[in-house]
C-alpha positions in Angstrom: 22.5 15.6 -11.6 20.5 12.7 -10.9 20.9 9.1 -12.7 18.4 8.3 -15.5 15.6 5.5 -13.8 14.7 3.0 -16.6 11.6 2.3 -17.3 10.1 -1.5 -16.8 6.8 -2.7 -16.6 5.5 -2.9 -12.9 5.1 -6.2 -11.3 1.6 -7.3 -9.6 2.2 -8.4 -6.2 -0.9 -10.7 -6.0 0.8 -12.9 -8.6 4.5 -12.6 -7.3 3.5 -13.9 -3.7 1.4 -16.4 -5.2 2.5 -20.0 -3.2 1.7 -23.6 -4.9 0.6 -26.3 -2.4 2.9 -29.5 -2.1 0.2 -32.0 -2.3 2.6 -34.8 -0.7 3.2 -32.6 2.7 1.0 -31.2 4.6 1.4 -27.5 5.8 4.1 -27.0 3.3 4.1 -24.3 0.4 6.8 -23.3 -2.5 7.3 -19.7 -3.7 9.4 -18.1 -6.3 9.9 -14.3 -5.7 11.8 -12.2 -8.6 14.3 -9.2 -7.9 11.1 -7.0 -8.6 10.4 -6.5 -4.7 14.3 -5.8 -3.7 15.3 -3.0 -2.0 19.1 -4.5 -1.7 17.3 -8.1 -0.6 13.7 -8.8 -1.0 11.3 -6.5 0.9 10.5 -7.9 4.3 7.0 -6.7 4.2 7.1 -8.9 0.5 8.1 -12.0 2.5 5.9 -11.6 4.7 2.8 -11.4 2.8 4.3 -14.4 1.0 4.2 -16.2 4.2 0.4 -15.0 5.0 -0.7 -15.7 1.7 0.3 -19.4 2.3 -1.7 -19.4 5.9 -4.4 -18.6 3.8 -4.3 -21.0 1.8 -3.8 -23.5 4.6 -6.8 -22.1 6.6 -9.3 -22.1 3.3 -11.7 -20.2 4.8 -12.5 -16.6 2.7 -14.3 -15.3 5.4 -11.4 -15.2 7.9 -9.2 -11.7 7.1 -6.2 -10.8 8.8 -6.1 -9.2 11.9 -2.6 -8.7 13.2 0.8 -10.7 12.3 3.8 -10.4 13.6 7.1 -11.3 11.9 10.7 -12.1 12.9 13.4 -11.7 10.4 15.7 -14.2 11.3 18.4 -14.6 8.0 18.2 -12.5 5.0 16.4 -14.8 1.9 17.2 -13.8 -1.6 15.0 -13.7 -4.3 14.3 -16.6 -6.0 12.9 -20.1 -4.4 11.4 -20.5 -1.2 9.5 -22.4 0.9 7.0 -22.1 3.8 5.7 -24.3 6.5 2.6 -23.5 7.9 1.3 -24.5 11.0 -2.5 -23.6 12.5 -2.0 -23.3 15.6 -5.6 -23.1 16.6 -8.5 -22.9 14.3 -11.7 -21.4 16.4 -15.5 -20.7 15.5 -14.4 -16.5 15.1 -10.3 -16.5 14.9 -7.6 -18.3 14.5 -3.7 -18.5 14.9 -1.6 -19.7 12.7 2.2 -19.6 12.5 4.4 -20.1 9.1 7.9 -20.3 8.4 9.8 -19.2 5.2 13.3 -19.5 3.7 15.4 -19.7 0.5 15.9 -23.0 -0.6 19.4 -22.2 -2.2 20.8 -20.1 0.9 20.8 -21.9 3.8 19.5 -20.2 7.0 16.3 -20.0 9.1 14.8 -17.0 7.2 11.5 -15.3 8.8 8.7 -16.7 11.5 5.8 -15.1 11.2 2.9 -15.3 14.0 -1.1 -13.7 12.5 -4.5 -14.2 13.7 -6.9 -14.0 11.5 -10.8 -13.3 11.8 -14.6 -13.1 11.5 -15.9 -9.8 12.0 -17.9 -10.1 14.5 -20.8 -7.2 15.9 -19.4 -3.8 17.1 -19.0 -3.8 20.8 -17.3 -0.6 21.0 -16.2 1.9 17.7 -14.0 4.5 18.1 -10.9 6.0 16.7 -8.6 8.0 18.9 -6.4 9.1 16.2 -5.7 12.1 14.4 -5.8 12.0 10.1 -2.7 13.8 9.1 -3.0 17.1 7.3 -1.2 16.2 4.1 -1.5 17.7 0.5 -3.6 14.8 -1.3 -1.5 12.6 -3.7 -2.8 14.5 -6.9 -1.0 17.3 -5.2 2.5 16.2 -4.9 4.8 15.6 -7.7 5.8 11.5 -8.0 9.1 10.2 -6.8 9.7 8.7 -9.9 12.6 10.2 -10.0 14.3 9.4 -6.5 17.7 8.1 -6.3 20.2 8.1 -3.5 22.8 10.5 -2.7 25.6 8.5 -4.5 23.7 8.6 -7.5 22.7 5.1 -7.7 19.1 4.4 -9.2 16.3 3.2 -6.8 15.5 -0.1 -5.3 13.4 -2.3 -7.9 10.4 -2.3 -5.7 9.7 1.5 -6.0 9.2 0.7 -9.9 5.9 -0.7 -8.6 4.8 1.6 -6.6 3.8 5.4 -7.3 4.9 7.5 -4.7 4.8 10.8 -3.4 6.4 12.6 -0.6 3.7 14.3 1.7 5.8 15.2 5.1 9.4 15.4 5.1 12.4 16.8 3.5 13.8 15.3 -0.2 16.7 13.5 1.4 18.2 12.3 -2.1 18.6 15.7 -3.1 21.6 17.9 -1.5 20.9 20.9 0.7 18.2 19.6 2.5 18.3 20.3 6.4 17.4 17.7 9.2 14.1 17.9 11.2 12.1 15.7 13.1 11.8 11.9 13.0 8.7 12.0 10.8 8.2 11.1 7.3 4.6 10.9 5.3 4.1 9.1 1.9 1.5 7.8 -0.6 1.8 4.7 -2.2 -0.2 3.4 -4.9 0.3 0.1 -6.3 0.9 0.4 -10.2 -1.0 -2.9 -10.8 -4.2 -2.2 -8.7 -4.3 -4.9 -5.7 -7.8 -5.8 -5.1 -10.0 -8.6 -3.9 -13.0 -9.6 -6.3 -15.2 -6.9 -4.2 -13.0 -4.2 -5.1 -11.3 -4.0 -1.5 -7.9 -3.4 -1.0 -6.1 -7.0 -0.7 -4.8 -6.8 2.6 -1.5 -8.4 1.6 -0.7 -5.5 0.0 -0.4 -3.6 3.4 3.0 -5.4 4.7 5.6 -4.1 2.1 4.1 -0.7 2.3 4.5 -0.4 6.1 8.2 -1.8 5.4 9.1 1.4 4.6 10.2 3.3 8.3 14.1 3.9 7.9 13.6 6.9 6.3 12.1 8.8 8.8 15.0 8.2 11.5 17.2 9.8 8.7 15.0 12.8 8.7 16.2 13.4 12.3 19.9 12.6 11.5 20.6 14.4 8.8 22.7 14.3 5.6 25.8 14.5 7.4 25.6 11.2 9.3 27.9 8.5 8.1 25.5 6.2 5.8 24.0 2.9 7.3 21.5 -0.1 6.8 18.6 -0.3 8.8 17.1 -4.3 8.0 14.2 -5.3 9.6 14.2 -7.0 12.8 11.2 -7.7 13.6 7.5 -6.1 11.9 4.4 -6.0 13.4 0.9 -4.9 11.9 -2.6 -4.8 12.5 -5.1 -5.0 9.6 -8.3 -2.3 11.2 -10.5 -1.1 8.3 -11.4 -2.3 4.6 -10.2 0.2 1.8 -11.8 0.5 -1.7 -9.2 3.5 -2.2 -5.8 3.1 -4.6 -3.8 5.6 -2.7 -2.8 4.7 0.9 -0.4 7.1 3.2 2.0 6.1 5.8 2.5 8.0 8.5 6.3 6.9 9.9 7.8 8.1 13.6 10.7 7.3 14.5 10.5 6.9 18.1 14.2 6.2 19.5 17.5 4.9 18.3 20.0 3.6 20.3 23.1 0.8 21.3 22.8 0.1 17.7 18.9 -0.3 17.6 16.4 2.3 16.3 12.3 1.7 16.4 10.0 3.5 14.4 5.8 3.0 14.0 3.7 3.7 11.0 -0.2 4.9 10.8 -1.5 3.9 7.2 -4.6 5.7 6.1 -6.6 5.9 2.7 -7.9 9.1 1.0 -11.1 8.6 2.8 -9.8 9.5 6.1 -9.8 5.8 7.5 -7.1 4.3 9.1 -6.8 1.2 8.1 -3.9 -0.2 9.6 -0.5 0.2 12.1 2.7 -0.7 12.7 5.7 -1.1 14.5 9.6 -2.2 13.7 12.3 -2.4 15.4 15.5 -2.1 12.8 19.2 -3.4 13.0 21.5 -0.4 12.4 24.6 -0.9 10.4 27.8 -0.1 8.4 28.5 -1.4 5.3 32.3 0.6 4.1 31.4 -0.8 0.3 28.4 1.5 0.5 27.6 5.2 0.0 24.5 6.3 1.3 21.5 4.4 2.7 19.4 3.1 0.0 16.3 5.2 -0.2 13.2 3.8 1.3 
């Protein structure tokens, strides 16, 4: 039988990433993140946009959207305060790079780097999309995860009580019996508190924690009878493609090898229109942990 999820109100990610300026420093932000966005630590997708939200705010420009960003994780950083440092690296008439470091200021530790370049759009020299839109059952369709817990019984990571989320491709891995298959795993997400920019888009920030969400497809190929394992974040690259006005996104997760320790995996996010609006890629630290029963679902 599965454990009982309480019911809390859903955070809003737009005001939990929020950063404050330090007026006496240049470049330098503070944060304060709650246990809302934890899987077992904070998303690293959360940090992330925490970090990019404060290169924002450095560049002050409204007109320049993210267009790729790469991040390394380099020591886990608890919820709670943080700071970032953010440095432009280049500030040009149609892009710019800009590079931001974040960490707890009660753990010690270097925390994440993260690398983005962000944008004008410019003319269309060349549109195409060589990419295939999964054949999924739409998200009205499936039935929610509301109910997902891991296979020891434990309740879900607090993040999920933010998200709506439904299982388009893959096999119910919390629930026994199910059989392994290939490395793939489809979702929809929906942000409980809607995330949108004063136009009605989609705020791109709100794409990092949901492409934070490989592991489970490398379990898909394993199996339930692999010994349980973590699989933190590396390193987590995406690129921001097309504006969304749509609620519902779907990530499309491979898990491409695993190996000395080391798995990777890439993600295809799309919105009920058939876009793609963005990609991604991970590579993911594979470990033990002898106090723990099963990998916490993803």
């Amino acid at each position: 039988m599965m454990a009982a999820v309480e019911e809390k109100k859903p955070s809003s990610l737009a005001v939990d990433i929020a950063v404050t300026r330090l007026k006496a420093a240049p470049g330098w932000y503070t944060a304060s993140l709650s246990e809302a966005w934890n899987f077992q630590t904070p998303s690293g997708g959360v940090l992330m946009s925490i970090a990019m939200r404060a290169m924002s705010e450095e560049l002050g420009d409204d007109d320049l959207r993210p267009l790729s960003a790469n991040t390394h994780f380099c020591s886990p950083v608890p919820a709670g305060p943080m700071e970032i440092r953010v440095e432009v690296l280049r500030h040009g008439r149609s892009a710019a790079q800009v590079r931001a470091q974040l960490s707890s200021t009660v753990v010690p530790g270097p925390g994440l780097e993260v690398s983005a370049t962000f944008a004008r759009r410019r003319p269309a020299m060349v549109a195409m999309l060589d990419a295939e839109v999964p054949d999924v059952p739409r998200p009205d369709d499936l039935p929610p995860m509301d109910a997902l817990t891991d296979i020891a019984g434990q309740p879900r990571p607090a993040i999920f009580n933010n998200l709506d989320t439904r299982l388009a491709v893959g096999e119910p891995w919390w629930e026994s019996g199910w059989k392994p298959g290939r490395a793939r795993m489809a979702r929809w997400y929906r942000y409980r508190v809607p995330q949108k920019l004063t136009d009605g888009r989609l705020d791109p920030l709100a794409i990092p924690p949901i492409a934070d969400t490989m592991p489970p497809a490398l379990i898909q190929k394993l199996g339930p009878d692999h010994p349980p394992f973590f699989a933190p974040s590396l390193d987590l690259t995406v690129h921001f493609l097309e504006d969304t006005w749509a609620e519902w996104m779907l990530t499309d997760v491979r898990a491409r090898w695993a190996g000395f320790g080391y798995a990777t995996a890439d993600v295809e996010i799309w919105d009920l229109e058939g876009k793609l609006i963005a990609s991604g890629t991970q590579m993911m630290f594979l470990r033990s942990d002898a106090a723990t029963k099963a990998v916490p679902p993803r």
